[in-house]
VEXDREN-2710 file (C-alpha; in Angstrom, 1 decimal):
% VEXDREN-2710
k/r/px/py/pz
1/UNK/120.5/92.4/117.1
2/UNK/120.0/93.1/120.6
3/UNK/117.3/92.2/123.0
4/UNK/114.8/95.2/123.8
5/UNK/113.3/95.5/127.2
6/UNK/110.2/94.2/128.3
7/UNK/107.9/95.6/130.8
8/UNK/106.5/92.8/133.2
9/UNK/103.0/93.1/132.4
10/UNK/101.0/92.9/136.1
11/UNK/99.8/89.6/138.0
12/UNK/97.1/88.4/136.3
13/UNK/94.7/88.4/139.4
14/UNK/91.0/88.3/139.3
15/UNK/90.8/92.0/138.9
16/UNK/93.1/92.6/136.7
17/UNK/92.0/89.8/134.5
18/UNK/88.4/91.5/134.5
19/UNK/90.0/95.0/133.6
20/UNK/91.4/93.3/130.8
21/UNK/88.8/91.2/129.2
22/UNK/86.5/94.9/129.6
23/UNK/89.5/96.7/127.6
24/UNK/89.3/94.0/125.0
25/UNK/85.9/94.4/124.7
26/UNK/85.5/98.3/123.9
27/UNK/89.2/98.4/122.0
28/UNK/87.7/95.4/119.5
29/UNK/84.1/97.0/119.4
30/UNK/85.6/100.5/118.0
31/UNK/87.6/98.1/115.9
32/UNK/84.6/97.1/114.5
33/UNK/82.8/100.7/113.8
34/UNK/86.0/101.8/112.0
35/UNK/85.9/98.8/109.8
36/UNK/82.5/99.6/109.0
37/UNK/82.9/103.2/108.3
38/UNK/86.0/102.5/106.2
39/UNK/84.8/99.1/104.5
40/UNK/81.1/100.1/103.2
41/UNK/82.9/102.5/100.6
42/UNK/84.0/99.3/98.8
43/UNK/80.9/97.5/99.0
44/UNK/78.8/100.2/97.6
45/UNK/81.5/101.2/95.0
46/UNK/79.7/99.9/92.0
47/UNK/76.7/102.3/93.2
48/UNK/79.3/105.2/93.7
49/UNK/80.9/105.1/90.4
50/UNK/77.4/106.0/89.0
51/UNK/76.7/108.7/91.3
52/UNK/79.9/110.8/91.5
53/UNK/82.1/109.7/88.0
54/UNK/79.3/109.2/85.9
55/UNK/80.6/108.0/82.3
56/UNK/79.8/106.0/79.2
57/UNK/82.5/103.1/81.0
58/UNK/81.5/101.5/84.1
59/UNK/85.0/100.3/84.2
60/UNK/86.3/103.9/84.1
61/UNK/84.3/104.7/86.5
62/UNK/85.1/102.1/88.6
63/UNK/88.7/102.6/88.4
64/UNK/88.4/106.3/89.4
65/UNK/86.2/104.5/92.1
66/UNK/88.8/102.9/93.6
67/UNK/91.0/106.1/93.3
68/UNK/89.3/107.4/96.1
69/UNK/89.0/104.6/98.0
70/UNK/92.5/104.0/97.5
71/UNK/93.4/107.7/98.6
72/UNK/92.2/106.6/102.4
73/UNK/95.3/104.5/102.5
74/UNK/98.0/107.5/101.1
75/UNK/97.4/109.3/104.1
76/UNK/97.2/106.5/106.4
77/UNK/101.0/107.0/107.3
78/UNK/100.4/110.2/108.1
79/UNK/97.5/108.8/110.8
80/UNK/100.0/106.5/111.9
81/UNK/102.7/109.5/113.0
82/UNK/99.8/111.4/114.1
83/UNK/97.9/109.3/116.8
84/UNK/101.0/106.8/117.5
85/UNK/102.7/109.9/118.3
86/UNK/99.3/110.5/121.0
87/UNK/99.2/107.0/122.2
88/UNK/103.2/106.6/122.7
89/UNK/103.6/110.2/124.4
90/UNK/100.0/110.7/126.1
91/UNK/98.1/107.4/126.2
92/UNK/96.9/104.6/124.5
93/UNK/93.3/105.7/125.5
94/UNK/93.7/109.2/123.7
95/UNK/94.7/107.8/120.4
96/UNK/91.5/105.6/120.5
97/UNK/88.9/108.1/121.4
98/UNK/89.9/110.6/118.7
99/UNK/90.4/108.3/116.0
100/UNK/86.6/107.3/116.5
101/UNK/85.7/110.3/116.6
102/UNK/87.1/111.4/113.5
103/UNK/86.5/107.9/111.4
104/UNK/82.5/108.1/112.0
105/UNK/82.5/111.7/111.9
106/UNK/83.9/111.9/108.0
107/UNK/81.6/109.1/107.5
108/UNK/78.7/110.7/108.8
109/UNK/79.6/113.7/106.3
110/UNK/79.9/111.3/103.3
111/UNK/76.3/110.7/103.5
112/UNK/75.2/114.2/102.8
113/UNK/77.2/115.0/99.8
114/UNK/75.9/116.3/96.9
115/UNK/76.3/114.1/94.3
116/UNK/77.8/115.0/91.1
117/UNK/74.9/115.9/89.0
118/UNK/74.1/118.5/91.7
119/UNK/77.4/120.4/92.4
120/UNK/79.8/119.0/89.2
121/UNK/83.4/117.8/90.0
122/UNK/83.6/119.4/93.6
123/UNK/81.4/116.2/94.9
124/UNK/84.5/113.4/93.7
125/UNK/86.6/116.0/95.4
126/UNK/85.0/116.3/98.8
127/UNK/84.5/112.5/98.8
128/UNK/88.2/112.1/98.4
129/UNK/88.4/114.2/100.8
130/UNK/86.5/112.8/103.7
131/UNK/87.6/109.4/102.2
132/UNK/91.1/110.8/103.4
133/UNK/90.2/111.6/106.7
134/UNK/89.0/108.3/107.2
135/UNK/92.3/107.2/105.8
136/UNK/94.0/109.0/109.0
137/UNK/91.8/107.8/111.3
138/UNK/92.2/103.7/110.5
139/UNK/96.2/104.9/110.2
140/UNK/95.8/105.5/113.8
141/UNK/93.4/102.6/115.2
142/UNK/95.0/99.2/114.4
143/UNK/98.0/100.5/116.1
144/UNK/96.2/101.9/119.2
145/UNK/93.8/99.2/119.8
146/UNK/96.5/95.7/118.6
147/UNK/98.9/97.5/121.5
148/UNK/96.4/98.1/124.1
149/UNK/95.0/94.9/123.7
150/UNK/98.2/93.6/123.7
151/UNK/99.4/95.4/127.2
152/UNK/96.4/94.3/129.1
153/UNK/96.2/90.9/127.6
154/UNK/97.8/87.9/130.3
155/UNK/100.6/86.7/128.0
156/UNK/99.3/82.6/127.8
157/UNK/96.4/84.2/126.2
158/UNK/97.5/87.7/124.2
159/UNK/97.1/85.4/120.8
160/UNK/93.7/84.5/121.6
161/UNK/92.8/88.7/122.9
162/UNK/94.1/90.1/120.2
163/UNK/92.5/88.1/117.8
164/UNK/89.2/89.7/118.6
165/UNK/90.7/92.7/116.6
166/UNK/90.4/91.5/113.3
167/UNK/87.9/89.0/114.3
168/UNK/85.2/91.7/115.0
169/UNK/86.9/93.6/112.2
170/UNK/85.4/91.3/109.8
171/UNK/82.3/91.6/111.8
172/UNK/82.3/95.4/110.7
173/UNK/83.3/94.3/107.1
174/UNK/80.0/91.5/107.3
175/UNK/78.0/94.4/108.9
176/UNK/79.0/96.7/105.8
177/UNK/78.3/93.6/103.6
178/UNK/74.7/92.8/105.2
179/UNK/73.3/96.6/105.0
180/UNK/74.6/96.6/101.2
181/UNK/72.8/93.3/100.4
182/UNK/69.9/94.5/101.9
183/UNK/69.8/98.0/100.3
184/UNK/70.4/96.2/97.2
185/UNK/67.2/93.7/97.9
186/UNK/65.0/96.2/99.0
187/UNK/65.6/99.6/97.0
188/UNK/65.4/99.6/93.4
189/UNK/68.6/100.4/91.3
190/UNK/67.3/104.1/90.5
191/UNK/66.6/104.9/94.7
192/UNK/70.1/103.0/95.2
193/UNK/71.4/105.7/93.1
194/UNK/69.4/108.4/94.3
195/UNK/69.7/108.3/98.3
196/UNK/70.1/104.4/98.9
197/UNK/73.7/104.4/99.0
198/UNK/73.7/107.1/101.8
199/UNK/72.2/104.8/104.4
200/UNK/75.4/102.7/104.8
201/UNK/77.3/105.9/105.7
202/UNK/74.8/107.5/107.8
203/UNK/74.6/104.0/110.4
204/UNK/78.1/105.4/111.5
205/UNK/77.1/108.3/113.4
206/UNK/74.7/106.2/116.3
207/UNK/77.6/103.9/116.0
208/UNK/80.1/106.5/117.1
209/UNK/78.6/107.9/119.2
210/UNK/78.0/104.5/121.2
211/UNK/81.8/103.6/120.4
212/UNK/83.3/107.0/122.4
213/UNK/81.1/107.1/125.3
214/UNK/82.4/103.6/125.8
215/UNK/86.4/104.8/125.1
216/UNK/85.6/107.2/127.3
217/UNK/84.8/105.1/130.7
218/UNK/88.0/103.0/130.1
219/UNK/91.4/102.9/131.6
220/UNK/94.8/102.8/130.1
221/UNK/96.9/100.4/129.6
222/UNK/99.0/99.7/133.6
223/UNK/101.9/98.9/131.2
224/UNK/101.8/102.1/129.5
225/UNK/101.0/103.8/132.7
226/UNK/104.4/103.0/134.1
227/UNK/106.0/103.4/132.0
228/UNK/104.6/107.1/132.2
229/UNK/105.0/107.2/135.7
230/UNK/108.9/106.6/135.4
231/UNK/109.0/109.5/132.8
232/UNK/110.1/106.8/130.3
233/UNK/107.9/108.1/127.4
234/UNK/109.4/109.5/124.0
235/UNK/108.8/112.8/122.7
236/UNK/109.1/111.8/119.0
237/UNK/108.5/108.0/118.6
238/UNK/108.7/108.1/114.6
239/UNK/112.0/110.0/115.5
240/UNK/113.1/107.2/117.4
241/UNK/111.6/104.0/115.2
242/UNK/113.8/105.2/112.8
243/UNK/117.0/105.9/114.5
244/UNK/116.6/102.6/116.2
245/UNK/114.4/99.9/115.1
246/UNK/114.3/100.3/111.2
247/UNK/115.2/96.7/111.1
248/UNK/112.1/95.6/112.9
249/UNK/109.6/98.3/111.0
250/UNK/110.6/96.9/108.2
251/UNK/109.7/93.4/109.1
252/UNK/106.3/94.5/110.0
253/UNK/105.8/96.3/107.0
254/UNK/106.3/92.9/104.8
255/UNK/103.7/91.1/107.3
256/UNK/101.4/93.7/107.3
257/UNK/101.7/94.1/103.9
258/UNK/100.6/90.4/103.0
259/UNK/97.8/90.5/105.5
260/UNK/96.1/93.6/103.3
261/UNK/96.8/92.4/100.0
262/UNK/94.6/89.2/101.8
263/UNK/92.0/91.5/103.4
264/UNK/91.3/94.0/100.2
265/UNK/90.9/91.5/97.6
266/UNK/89.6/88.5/99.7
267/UNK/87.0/90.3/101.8
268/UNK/86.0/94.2/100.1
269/UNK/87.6/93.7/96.3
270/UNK/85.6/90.2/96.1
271/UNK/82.2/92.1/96.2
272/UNK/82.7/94.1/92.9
273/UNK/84.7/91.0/91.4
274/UNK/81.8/88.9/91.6
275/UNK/78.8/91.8/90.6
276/UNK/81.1/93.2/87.8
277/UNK/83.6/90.3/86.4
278/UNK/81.3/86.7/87.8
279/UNK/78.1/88.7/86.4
280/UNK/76.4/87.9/89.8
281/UNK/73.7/90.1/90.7
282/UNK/75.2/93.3/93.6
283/UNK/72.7/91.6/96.1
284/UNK/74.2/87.9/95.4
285/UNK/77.6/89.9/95.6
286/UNK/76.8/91.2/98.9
287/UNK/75.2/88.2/100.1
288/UNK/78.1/85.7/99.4
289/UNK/80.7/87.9/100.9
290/UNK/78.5/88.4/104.3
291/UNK/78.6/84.4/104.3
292/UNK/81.9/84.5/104.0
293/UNK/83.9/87.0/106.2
294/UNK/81.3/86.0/108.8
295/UNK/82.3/82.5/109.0
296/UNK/86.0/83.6/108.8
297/UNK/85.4/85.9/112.2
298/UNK/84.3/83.0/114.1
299/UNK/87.6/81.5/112.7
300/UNK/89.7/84.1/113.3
301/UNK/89.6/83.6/117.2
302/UNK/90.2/79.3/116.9
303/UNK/93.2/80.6/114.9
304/UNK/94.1/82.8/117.7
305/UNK/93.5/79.7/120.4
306/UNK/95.8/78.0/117.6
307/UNK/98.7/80.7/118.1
308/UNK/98.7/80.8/122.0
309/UNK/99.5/77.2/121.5
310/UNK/102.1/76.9/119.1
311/UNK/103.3/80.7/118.6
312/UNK/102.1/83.4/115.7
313/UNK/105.4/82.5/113.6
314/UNK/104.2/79.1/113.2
315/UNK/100.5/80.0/112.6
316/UNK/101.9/82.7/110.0
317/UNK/103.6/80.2/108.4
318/UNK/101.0/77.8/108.2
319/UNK/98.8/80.8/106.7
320/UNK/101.3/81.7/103.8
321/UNK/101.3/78.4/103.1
322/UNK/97.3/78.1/102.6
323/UNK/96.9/80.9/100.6
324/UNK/99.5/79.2/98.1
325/UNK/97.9/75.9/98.1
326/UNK/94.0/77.0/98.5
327/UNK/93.8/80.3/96.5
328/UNK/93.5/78.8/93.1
329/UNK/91.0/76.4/94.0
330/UNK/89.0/79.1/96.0
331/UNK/89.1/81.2/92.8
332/UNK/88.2/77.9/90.5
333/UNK/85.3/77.6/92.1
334/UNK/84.1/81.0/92.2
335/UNK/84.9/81.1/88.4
336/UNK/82.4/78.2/88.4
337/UNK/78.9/80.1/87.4
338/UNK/77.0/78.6/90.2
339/UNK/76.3/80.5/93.1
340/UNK/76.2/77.5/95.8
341/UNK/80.1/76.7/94.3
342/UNK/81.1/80.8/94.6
343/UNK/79.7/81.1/98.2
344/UNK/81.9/77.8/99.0
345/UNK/84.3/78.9/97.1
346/UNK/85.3/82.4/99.2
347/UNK/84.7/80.3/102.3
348/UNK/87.6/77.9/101.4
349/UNK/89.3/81.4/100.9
350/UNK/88.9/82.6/104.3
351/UNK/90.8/80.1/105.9
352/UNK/94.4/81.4/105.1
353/UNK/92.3/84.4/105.7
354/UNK/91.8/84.1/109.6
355/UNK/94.9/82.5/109.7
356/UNK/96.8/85.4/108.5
357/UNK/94.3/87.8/110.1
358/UNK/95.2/86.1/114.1
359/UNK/99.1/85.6/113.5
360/UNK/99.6/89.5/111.9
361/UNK/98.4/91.0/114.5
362/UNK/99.5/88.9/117.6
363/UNK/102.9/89.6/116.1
364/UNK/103.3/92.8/115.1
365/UNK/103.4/94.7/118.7
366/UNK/106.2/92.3/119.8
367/UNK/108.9/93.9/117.6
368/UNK/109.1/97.2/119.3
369/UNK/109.3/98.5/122.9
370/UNK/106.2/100.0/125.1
371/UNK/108.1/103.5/124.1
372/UNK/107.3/102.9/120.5
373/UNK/104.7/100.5/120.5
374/UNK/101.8/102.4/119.1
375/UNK/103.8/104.2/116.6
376/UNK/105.6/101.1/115.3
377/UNK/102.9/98.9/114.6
378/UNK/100.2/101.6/113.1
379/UNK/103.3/103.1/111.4
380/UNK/104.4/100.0/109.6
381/UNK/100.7/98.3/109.1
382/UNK/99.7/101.5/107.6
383/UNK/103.0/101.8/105.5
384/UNK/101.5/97.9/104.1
385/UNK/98.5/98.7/104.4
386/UNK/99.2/101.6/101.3
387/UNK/100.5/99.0/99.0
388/UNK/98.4/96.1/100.0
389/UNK/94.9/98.0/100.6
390/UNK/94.8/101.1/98.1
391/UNK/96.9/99.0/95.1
392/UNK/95.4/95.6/95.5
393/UNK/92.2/96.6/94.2
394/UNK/92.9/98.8/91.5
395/UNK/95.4/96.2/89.6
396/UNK/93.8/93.8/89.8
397/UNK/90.8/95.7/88.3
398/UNK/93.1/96.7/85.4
399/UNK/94.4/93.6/85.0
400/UNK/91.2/91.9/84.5
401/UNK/90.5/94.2/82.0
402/UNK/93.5/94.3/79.9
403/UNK/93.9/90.5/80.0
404/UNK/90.6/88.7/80.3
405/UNK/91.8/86.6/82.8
406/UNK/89.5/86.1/85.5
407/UNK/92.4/84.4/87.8
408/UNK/94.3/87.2/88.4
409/UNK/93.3/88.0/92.1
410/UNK/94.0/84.2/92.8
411/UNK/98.0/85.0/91.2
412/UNK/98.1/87.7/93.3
413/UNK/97.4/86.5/96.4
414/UNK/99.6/83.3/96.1
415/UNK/102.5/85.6/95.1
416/UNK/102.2/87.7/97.9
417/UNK/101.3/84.7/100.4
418/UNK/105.2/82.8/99.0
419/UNK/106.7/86.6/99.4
420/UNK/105.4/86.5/103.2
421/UNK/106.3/83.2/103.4
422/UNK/110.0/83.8/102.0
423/UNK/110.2/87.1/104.6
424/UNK/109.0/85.1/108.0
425/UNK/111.3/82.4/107.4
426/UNK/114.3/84.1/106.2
427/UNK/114.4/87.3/108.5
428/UNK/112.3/86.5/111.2
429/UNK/114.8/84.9/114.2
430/UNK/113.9/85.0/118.4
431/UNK/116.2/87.5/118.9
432/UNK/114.3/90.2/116.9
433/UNK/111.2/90.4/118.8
434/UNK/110.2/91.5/122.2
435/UNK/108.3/88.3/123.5
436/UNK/110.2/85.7/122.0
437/UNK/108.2/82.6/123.6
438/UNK/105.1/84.4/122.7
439/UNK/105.9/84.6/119.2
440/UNK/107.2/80.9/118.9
441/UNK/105.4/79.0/121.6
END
């Protein structure tokens, strides 16, 4: 396959290096309201189920749950083409100030619906449907914010910037966690059901709001600008990914893939497991994933540090490999009964977490082009993310049920951390990526 051309980011000089650190900053702090927004569905979906599909079977309910929280990632493609196709032709800065906008905005709207008991089966509906806005709006953001993160980043230290992204993802995820531990402490089980679960939602409108007046003072990316300024944009990116770099989309698909089958059961999937299949109280639930994914964003950026020394191939390998030897133990102990052993349990879990978390997304914006950039990467996280996000959950729910076995998200994520494993080494070469050093230093 041949090389692709490479921009030569600017001289990291005292300004520049300033402008950068700022653009880290704001793109990883709207990374962290949109994983808010889109993460506190999960961790109030025990609460949901009951208010919008009531039934006689919490499981049933729960399943069609996870419907609509799986629905978010259908239409996350369709985010991708959309804002990828705004960042690549008009600005990575663009793509990240609408997809803010429209991520806390259907959030916002989520908590005002009527529930079920008040206008029937139109309140499921227009939950799945706001849950499908937010759906674009994440299909556009990872793929905005990894590539301008990526083009303002010095290159000895892009592993260690881009990091931040899921880092303070996870943040958003423990933020989600912590407000649903505390509803769940403080507001009996008939107010949770009444207006407690709204709370979550409404936090993302202030948080918005804060998010785009900061997007707004920001500047784009100088490698993207250049490439502007010498007309070298494309009119129809997805056009072009296709005709020319299926090879590489499909590369990042299998990585991305792997990082949200990791990220759906190991940090939003985990909160029901343990309230509905351990029998742990919803506020124990909550409380031992907020341990968790925040010890695993302090990790995430050491395991960034780690890949700007030794290259995000290496540091993906070494995470596929941790997930199959520390999954079954992580889940043994969770299994355990003891609340001490769960919470130690998911932590021994989050370290082919941050692993994974650091080297996915240092690596995926090395496969394509600064013409494609934005589109490739949201396009094929989002294409994974569909499989790995929206399916995860829901078999692994059914699975549980139909076989008893309490394992089952422990088999999963060791199959899908050897598949990962068996992709990076077998297709993954230097002369497929961008940036080779970067990826293999």
């Amino acid at each position: 396959m041949p090389q692709v051309s490479q921009t030569v980011p600017p001289a990291t000089d005292a300004l520049h290096l300033k402008k950068a650190k700022k653009a880290t900053g704001v793109a990883a702090f709207g990374t962290f309201i949109e994983y808010y927004d889109f993460s506190v569905f999960g961790y109030v979906a025990a609460t949901i189920a009951v208010v919008f599909f009531p039934s006689g079977d919490p499981v049933a309910g729960l399943l069609n749950t996870f419907l609509v929280f799986g629905t978010a990632f259908l239409v996350r493609p369709l985010g991708a083409i959309f804002f990828g196709r705004i960042g690549d032709r008009y600005g990575r800065r663009a793509s990240l100030i609408g997809s803010v906008i429209l991520m806390s905005g259907a959030a916002g709207l989520t908590a005002l619906l009527p529930t079920y008991a008040q206008i029937g089966i139109w309140a499921p509906i227009l939950l799945g449907l706001l849950r499908m806005l937010q759906g674009l709006s994440a299909g556009g953001e990872i793929g905005g914010a990894a590539t301008y993160i990526r083009e303002w980043a010095p290159v000895e230290r892009r592993n260690l910037y881009i990091s931040f992204i899921p880092s303070v993802g996870v943040l958003g995820k423990a933020g989600a966690a912590g407000i649903a531990a505390l509803a769940a402490t403080l507001v009996p089980a008939a107010e949770m059901e009444s207006w407690g679960w709204r709370v979550p939602f409404l936090l993302a409108i202030p948080l918005g709001i804060l998010c785009l007046v900061m997007r707004l003072k920001i500047e784009d990316s100088p490698e993207f600008t250049q490439s502007a300024n010498k007309g070298q944009t494309t009119r129809a990116p997805i056009v072009e990914l296709f005709r020319n770099h299926r090879s590489r989309l499909t590369k990042v698909f299998f990585i991305a893939l792997v990082q949200n089958i990791g990220t759906y059961i190991g940090t939003v999937y985990v909160a029901v497991y343990f309230s509905t299949v351990l029998d742990f109280t919803k506020a124990e639930a909550a409380t031992i994933v907020l341990i968790a994914v925040t010890a695993a964003a302090l990790l995430i950026p050491l395991a960034g540090q780690l890949g700007s020394r030794i290259g995000s191939k290496r540091l993906l390998t070494a995470s596929y490999i941790a997930y199959i030897a520390l999954t079954f133990p992580s889940f043994m102990l969770m299994n355990a009964g003891s609340l001490s052993l769960a919470i130690f349990g998911l932590l021994l879990g989050m370290v082919p977490y941050a692993l994974c978390q650091a080297g996915t997304y240092a690596a995926m914006p090395e496969f394509f082009p600064v013409e494609v950039r934005h589109s490739g990467v949201a396009f094929g996280h989002s294409v994974g993310a569909v499989l790995g996000g929206a399916g995860a959950p829901y078999v692994a729910t059914w699975l549980i049920e139909n076989t008893g076995n309490t394992m089952i998200p422990a088999y999963m994520l060791m199959i899908f951390g050897a598949l990962g494993l068996a992709v990076l080494l077998g297709t993954v070469r230097k002369n497929t990526l961008t940036a080779a050093s970067h990826l293999y230093r």
